[in-house]
NURO-72825 format. One record per residue (C-alpha): x, z, y; residue number from 1. Coordinates in Angstrom, 1 decimal, always signed. Example, Ala and Ser with C-alpha at 12.3 -4.5 7.8 and 13.67 -1.06 7.14 Angstrom:
BEGIN
<site X="+12.3" Z="+7.8" Y="-4.5" seq="1"/>
<site X="+13.7" Z="+7.1" Y="-1.1" seq="2"/>
END
This chain:
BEGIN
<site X="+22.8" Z="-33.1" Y="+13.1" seq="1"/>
<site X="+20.7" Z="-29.8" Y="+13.2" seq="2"/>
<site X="+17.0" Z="-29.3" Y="+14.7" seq="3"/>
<site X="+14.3" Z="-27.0" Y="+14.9" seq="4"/>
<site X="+11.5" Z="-29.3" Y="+13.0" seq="5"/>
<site X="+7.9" Z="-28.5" Y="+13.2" seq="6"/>
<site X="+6.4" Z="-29.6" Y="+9.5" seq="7"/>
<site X="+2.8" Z="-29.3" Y="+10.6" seq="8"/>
<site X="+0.9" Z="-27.7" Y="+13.4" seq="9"/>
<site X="+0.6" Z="-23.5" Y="+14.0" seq="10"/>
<site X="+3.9" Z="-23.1" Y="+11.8" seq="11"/>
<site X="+7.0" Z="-21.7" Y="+12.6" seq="12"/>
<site X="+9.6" Z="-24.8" Y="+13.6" seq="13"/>
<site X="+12.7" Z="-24.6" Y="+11.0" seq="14"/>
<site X="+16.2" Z="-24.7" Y="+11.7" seq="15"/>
<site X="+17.1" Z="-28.1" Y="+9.4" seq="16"/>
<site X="+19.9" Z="-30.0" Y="+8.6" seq="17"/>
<site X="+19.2" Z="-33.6" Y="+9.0" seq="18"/>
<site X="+21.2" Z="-37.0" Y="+8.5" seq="19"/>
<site X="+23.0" Z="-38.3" Y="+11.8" seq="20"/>
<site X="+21.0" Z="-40.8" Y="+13.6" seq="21"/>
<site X="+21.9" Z="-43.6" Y="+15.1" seq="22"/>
<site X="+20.6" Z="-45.8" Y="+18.5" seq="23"/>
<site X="+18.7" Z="-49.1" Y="+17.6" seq="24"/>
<site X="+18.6" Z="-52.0" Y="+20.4" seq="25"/>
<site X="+18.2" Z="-50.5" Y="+23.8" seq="26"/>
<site X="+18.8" Z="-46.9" Y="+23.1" seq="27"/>
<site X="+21.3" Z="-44.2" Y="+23.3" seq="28"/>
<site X="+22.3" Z="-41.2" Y="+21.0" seq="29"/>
<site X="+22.7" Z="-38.0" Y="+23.0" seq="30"/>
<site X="+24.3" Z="-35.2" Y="+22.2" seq="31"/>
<site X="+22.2" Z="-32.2" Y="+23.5" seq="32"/>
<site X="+23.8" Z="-29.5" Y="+25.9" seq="33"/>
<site X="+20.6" Z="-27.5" Y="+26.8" seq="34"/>
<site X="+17.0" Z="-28.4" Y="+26.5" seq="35"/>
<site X="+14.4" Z="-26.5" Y="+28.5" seq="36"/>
<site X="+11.1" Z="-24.5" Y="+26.6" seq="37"/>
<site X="+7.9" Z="-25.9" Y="+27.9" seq="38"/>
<site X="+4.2" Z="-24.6" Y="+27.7" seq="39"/>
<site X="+3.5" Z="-28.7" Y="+26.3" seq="40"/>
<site X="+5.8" Z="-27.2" Y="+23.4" seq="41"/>
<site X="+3.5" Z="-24.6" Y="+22.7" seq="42"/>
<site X="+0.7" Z="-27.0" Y="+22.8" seq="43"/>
<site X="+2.1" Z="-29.3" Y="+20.3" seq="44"/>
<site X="+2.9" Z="-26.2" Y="+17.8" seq="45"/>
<site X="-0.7" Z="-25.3" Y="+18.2" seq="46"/>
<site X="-2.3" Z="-28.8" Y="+17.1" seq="47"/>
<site X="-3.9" Z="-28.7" Y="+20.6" seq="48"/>
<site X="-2.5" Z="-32.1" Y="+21.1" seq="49"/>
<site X="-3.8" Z="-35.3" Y="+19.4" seq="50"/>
<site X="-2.3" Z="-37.3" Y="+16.5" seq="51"/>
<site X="+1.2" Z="-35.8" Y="+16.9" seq="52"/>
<site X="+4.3" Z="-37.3" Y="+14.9" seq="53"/>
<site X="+4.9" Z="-34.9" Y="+11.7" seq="54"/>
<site X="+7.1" Z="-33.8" Y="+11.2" seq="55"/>
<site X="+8.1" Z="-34.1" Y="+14.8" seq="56"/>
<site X="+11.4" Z="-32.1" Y="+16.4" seq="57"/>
<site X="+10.0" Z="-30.9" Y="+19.9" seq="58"/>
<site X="+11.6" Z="-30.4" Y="+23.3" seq="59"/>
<site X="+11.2" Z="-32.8" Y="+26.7" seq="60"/>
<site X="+13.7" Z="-31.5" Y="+29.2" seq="61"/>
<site X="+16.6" Z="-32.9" Y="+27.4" seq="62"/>
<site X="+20.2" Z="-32.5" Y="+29.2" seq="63"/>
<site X="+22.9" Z="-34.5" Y="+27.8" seq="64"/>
<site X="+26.0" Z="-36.7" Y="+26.9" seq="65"/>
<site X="+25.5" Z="-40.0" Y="+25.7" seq="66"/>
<site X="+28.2" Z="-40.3" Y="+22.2" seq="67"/>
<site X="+26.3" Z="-43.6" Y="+21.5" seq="68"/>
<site X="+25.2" Z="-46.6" Y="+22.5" seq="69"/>
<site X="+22.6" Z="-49.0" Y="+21.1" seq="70"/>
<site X="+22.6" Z="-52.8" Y="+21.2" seq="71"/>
<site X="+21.6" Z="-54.4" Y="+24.7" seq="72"/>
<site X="+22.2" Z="-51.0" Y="+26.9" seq="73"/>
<site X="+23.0" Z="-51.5" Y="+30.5" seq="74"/>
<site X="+23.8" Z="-49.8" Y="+33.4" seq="75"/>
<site X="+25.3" Z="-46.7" Y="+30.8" seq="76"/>
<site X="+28.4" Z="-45.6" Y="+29.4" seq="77"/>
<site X="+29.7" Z="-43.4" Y="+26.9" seq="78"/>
<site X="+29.8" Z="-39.5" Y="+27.9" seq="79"/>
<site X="+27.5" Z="-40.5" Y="+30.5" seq="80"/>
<site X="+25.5" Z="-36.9" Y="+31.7" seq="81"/>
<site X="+21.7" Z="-38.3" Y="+31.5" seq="82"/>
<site X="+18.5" Z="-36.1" Y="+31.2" seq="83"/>
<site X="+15.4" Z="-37.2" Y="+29.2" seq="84"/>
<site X="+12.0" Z="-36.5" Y="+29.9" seq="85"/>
<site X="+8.2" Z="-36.3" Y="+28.8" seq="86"/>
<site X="+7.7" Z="-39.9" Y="+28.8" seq="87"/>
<site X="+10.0" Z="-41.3" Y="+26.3" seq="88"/>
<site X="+8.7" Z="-45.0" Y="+26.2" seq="89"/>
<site X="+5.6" Z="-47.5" Y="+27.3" seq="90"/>
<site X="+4.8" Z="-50.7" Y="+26.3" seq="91"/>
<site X="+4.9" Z="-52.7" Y="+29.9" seq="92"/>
<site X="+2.6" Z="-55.3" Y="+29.2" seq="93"/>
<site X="-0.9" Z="-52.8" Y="+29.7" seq="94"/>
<site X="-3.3" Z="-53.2" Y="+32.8" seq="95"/>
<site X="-1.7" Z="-49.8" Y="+33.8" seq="96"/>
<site X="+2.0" Z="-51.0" Y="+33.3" seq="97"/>
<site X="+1.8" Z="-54.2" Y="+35.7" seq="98"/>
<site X="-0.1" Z="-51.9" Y="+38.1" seq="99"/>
<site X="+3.2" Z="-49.6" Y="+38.2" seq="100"/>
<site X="+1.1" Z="-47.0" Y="+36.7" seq="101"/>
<site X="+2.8" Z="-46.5" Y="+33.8" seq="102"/>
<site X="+2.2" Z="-42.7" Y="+33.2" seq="103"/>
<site X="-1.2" Z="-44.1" Y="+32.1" seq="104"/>
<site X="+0.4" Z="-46.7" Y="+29.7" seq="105"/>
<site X="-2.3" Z="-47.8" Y="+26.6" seq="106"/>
<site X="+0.7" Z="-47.6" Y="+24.6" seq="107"/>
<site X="+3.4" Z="-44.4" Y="+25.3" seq="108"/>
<site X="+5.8" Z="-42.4" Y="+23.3" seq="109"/>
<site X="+6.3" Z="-39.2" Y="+24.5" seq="110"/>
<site X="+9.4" Z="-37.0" Y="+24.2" seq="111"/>
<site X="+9.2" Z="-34.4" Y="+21.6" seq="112"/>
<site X="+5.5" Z="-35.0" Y="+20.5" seq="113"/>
<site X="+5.2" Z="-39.0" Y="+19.7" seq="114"/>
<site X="+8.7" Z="-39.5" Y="+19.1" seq="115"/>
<site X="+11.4" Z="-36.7" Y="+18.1" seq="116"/>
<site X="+12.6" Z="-34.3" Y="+21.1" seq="117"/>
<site X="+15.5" Z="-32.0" Y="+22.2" seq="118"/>
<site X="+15.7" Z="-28.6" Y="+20.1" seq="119"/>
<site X="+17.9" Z="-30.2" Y="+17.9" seq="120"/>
<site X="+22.0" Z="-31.0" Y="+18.8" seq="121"/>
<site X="+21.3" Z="-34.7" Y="+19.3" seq="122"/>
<site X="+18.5" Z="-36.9" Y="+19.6" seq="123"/>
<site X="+17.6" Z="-40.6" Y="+20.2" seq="124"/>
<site X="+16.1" Z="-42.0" Y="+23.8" seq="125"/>
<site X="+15.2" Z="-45.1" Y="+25.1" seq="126"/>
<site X="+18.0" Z="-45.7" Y="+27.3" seq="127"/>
<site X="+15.3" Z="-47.3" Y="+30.1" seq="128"/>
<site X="+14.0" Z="-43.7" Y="+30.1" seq="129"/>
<site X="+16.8" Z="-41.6" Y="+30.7" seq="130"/>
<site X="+18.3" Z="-40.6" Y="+34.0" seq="131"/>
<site X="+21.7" Z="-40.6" Y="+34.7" seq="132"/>
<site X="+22.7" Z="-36.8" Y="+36.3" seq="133"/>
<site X="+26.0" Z="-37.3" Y="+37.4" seq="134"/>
<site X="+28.0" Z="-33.8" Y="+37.6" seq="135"/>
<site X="+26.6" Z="-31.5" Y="+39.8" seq="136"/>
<site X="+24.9" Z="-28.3" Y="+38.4" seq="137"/>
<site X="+24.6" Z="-26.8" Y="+35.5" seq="138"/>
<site X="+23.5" Z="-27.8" Y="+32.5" seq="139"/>
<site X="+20.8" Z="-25.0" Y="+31.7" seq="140"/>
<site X="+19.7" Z="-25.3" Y="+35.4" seq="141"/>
<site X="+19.1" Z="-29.2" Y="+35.4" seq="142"/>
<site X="+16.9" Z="-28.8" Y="+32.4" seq="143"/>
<site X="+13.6" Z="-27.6" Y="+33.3" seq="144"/>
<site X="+13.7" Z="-30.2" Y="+36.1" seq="145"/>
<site X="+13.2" Z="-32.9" Y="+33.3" seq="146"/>
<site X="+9.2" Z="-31.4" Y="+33.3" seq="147"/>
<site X="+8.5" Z="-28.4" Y="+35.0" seq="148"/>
<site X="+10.6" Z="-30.1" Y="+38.0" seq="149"/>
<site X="+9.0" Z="-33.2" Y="+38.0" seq="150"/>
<site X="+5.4" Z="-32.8" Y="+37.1" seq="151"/>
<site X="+5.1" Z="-30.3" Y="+39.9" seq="152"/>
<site X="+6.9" Z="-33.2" Y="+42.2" seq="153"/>
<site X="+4.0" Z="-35.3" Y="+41.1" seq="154"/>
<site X="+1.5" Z="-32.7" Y="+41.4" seq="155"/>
<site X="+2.5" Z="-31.9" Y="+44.7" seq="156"/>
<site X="+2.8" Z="-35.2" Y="+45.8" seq="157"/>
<site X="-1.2" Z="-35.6" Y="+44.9" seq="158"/>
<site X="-2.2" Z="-32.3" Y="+45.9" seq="159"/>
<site X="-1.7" Z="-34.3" Y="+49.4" seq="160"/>
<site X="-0.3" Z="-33.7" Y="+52.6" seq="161"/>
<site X="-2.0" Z="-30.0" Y="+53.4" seq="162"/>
<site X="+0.3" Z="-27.5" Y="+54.8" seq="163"/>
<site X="-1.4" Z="-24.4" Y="+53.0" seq="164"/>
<site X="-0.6" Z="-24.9" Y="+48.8" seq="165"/>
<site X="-2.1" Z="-22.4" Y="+46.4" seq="166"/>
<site X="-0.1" Z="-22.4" Y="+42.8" seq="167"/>
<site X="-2.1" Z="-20.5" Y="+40.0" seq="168"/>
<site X="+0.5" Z="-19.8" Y="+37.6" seq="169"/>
<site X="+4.0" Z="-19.0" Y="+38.5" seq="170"/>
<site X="+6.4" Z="-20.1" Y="+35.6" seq="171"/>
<site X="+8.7" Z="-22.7" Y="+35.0" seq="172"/>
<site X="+6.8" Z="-25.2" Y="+37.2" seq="173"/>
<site X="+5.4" Z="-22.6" Y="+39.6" seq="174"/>
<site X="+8.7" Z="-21.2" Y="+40.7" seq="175"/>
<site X="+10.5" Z="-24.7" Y="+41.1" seq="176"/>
<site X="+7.5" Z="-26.1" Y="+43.2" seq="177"/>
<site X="+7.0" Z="-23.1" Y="+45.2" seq="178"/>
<site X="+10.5" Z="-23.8" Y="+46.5" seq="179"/>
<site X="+9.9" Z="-27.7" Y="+46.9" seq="180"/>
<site X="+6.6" Z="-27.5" Y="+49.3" seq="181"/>
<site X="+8.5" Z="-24.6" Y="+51.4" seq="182"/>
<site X="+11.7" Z="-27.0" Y="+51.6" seq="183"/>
<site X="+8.8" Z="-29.4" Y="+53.0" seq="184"/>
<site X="+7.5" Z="-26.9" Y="+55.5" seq="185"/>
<site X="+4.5" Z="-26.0" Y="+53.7" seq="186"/>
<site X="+3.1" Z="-22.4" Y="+53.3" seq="187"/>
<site X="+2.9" Z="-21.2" Y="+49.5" seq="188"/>
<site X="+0.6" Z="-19.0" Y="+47.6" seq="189"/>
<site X="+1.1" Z="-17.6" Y="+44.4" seq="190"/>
<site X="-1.4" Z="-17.0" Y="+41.6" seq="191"/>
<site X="-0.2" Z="-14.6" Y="+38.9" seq="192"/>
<site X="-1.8" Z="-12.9" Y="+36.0" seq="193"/>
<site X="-3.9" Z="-9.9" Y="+37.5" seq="194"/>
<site X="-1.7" Z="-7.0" Y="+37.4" seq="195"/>
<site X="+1.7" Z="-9.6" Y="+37.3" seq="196"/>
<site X="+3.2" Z="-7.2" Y="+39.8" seq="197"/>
<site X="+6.8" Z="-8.6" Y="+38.6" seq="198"/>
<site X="+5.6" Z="-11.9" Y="+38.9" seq="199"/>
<site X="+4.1" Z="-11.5" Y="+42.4" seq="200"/>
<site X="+7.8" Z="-10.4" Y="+43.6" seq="201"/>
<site X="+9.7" Z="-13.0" Y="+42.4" seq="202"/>
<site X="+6.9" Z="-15.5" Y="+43.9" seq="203"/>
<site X="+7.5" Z="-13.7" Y="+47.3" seq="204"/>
<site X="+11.6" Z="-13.3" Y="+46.7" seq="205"/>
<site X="+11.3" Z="-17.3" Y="+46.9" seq="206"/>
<site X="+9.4" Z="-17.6" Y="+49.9" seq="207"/>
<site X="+5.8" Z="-17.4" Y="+49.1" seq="208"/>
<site X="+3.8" Z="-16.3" Y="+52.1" seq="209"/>
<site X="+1.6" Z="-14.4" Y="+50.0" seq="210"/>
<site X="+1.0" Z="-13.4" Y="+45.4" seq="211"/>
<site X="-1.5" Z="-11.8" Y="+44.1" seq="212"/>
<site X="-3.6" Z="-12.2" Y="+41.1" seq="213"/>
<site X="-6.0" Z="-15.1" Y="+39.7" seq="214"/>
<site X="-8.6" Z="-13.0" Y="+40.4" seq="215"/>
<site X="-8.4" Z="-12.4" Y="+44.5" seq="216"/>
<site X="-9.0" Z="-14.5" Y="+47.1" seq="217"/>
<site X="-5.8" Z="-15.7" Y="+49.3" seq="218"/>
<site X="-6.2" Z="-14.1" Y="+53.0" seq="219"/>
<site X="-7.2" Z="-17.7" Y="+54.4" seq="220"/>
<site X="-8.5" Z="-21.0" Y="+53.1" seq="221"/>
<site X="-6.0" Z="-23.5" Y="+51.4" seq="222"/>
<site X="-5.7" Z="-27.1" Y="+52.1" seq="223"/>
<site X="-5.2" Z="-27.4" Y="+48.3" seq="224"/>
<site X="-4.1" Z="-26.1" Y="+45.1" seq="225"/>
<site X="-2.7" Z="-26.9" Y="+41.8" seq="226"/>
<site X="-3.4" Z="-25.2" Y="+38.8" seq="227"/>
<site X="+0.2" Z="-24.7" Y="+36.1" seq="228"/>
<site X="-2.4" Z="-22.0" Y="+34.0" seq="229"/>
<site X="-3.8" Z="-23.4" Y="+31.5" seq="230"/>
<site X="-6.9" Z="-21.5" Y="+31.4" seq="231"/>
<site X="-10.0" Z="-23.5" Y="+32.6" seq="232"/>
<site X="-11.6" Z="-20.4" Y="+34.4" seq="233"/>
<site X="-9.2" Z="-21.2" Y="+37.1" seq="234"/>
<site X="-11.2" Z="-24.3" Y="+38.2" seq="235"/>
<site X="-13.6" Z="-22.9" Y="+40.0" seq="236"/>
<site X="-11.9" Z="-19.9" Y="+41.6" seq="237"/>
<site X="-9.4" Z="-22.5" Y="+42.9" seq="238"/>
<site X="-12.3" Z="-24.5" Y="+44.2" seq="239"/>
<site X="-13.3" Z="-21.6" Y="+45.9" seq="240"/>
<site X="-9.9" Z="-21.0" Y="+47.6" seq="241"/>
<site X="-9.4" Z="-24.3" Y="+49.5" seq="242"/>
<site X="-11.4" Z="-25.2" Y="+52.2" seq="243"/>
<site X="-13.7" Z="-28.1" Y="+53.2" seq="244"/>
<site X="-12.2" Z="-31.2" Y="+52.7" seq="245"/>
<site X="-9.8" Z="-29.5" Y="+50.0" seq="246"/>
<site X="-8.1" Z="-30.6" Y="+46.4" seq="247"/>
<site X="-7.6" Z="-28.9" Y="+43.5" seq="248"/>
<site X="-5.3" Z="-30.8" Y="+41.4" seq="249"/>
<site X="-4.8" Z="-29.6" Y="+37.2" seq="250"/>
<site X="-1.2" Z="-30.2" Y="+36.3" seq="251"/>
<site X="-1.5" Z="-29.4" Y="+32.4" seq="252"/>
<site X="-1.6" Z="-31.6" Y="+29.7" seq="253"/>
<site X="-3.9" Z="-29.5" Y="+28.1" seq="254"/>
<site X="-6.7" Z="-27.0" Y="+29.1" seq="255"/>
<site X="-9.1" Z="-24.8" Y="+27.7" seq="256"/>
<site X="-12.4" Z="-25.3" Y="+29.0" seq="257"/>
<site X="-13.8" Z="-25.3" Y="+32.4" seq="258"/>
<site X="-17.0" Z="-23.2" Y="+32.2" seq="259"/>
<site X="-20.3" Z="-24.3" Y="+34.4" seq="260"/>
<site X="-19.9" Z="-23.8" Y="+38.2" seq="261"/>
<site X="-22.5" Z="-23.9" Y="+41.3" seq="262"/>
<site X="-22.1" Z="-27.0" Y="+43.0" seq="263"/>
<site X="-21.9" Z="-25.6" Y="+46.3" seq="264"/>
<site X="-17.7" Z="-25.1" Y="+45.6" seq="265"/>
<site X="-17.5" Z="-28.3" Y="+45.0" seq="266"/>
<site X="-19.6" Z="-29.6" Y="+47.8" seq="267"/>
<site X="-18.2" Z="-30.5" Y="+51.7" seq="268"/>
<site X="-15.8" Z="-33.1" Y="+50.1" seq="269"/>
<site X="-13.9" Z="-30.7" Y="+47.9" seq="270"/>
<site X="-12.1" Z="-32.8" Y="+45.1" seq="271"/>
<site X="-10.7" Z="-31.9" Y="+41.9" seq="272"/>
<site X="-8.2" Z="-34.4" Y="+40.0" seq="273"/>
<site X="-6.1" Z="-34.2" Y="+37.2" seq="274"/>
<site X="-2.3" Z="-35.3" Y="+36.7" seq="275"/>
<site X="-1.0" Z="-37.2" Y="+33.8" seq="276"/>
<site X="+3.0" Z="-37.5" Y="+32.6" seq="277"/>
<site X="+5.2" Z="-39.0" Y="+34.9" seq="278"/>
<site X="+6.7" Z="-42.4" Y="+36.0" seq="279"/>
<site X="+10.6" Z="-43.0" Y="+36.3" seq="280"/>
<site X="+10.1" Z="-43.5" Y="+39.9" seq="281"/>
<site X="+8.9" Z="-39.8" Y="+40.0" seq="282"/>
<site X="+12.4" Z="-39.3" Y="+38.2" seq="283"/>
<site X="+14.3" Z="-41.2" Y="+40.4" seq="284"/>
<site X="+12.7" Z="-39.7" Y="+43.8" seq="285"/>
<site X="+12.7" Z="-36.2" Y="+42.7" seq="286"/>
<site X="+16.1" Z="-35.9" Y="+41.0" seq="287"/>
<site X="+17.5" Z="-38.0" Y="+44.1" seq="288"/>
<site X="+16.1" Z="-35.0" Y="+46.2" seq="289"/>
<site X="+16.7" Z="-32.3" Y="+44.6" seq="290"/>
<site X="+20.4" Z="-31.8" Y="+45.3" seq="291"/>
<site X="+19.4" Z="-31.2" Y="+48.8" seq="292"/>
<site X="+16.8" Z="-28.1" Y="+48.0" seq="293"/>
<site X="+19.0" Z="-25.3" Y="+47.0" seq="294"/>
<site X="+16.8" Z="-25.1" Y="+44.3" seq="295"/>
<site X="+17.2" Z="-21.7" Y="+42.6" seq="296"/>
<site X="+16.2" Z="-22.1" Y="+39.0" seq="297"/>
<site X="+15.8" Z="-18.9" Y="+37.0" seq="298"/>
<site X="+16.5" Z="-19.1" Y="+33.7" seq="299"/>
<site X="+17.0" Z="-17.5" Y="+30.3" seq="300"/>
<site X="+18.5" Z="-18.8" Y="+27.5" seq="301"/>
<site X="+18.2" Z="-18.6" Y="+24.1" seq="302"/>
<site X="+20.4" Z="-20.3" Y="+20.8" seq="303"/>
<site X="+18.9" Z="-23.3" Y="+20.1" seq="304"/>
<site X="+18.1" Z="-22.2" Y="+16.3" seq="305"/>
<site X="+16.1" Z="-19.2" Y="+17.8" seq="306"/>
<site X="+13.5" Z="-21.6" Y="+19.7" seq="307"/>
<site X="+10.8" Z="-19.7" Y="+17.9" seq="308"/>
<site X="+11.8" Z="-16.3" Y="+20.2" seq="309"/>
<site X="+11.8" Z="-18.5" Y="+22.9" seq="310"/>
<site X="+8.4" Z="-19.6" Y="+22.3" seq="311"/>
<site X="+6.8" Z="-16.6" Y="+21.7" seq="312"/>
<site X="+8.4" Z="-15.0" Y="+24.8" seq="313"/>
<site X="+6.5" Z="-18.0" Y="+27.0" seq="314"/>
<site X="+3.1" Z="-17.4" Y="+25.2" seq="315"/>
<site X="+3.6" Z="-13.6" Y="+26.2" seq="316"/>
<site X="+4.9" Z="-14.1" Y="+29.6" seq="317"/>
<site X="+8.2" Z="-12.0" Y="+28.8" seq="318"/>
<site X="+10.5" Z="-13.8" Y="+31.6" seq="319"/>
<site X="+10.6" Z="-14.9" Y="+34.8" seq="320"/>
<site X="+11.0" Z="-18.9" Y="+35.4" seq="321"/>
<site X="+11.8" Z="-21.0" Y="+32.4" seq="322"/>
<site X="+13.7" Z="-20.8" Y="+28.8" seq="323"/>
<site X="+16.3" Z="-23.0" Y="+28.1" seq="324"/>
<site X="+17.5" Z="-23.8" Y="+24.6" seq="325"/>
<site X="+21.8" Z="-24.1" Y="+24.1" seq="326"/>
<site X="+22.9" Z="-25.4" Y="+20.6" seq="327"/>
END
């Protein structure tokens, strides 16, 4: 097999030949058809993620064929279209496990951080943690659901029931979401980059009721909004948006800080909460749904061994939607 392995953090990744692998008890070998570029990646490049594995191979929106089958497997078969998330593995014996809370597991591997990922042309899952796609859509277009898709399913899901949603920061999870709450009936705002004229468009060419920049106030109050930016400023600008009785919920794994803010935004019941991985049932509910949303993914691809292009275009904002990795 080949891979794009990181050796240690803020390095380029390096395109590698490595021995085949092979599934242990309860795991599958997949052979990789596309595997989506996410802003987690870019975290995990930059050491701004704990204790890492290293070297580590990364990638978590993994589309692809089972050619393998561990020990114990049920429920799978051979050529079998599954995709593989973030959350690669808990332990299911934690407080958080038995509570069905499992995206807070004591105990978690994670996809393409903790345990090796998807820019490669196969990789190793735990079968438990893979979901079966079946065969409609493309490849490229299934695979920023595996993350972008389904953390903004959770996100939105906690953000409440409010009719009004503000998104700061319309990328891969932005543009996918966006189209989610208005398939609910919900009213969208988009949050670009000041200036993100581009961006702005393509929020309003996918129903967003309003764009503008991070820096404006939307032209009403918002029953909530999420934040897909990673930039800690947001907070309280976000705060300031929704109205009495609103949420702000952070959707990142990672942030940079969130500088001092009058507690008057926060006052009148206003909360701010923070999202954390996913469970399979989030997998199961949102992948069951999503066939029904006309979802229109934007992508652009990129070879698989030119994952550093890839990355460096999402740092610099050079595309619209997500980048998607094809060995």
């Amino acid at each position: 097999m080949k891979a794009m392995v990181l050796g240690r953090p803020k390095s380029p990744l390096v395109w590698t030949e490595l021995p085949d692998r092979h599934p242990g008890p309860g795991q599958i070998r997949v052979k990789v058809l596309a595997c989506g570029v996410c802003r987690t990646d870019l975290h995990v490049l930059d050491g701004e993620l704990p204790r890492p594995k290293s070297p580590i191979i990364p990638g978590h929106e993994i589309v692809g064929r089972i050619d393998e089958i561990g020990e114990g497997v049920t429920g799978l078969k051979l050529a079998d279209r599954v995709g593989i998330p973030w959350l690669g593995h808990t332990c299911g014996v934690c407080p958080y496990c038995e509570a069905s809370r499992e995206n807070l597991c004591d105990a978690p591997l994670f996809t393409g951080y903790t345990r090796d990922g998807g820019f490669a042309t196969a990789t190793i899952a735990d079968a438990r943690f893979a979901f079966p796609l079946g065969e409609t859509g493309a490849d490229v277009s299934l695979a920023p659901l595996l993350c972008a898709g389904l953390i903004g399913w959770r996100s939105l899901a906690i953000a409440g029931e409010g009719r009004t949603i503000g998104l700061y920061g319309f990328g891969a999870a932005g543009h996918i979401v966006a189209q989610v709450a208005r398939w609910q009936g919900r009213r969208v705002f988009a949050f670009t980059r000041p200036g993100d004229t581009g961006n702005q468009a393509f929020a309003r060419s996918l129903g967003a009721d309003w764009a503008g920049g991070s820096d404006e106030a939307p032209p009403e109050k918002l029953d909530a909004a999420i934040i897909y930016a990673t930039v800690g400023a947001l907070v309280p600008l976000a705060l300031k948006a929704v109205r009495k009785g609103g949420r702000v919920v952070c959707a990142g794994i990672h942030m940079s800080d969130i500088p001092g803010f009058a507690y008057d935004i926060l006052w009148e019941e206003r909360q701010l909460v923070s999202v954390a991985n996913l469970t399979r049932q989030d997998g199961i509910d949102f992948l069951g749904q999503a066939p029904k949303m006309d979802l229109q993914i934007k992508t652009t691809t990129y070879p698989m061994q030119e994952a550093n292009t890839a990355l460096a275009d999402l740092c610099a904002g050079r595309f619209e939607g997500a980048a998607v990795l094809v060995p």
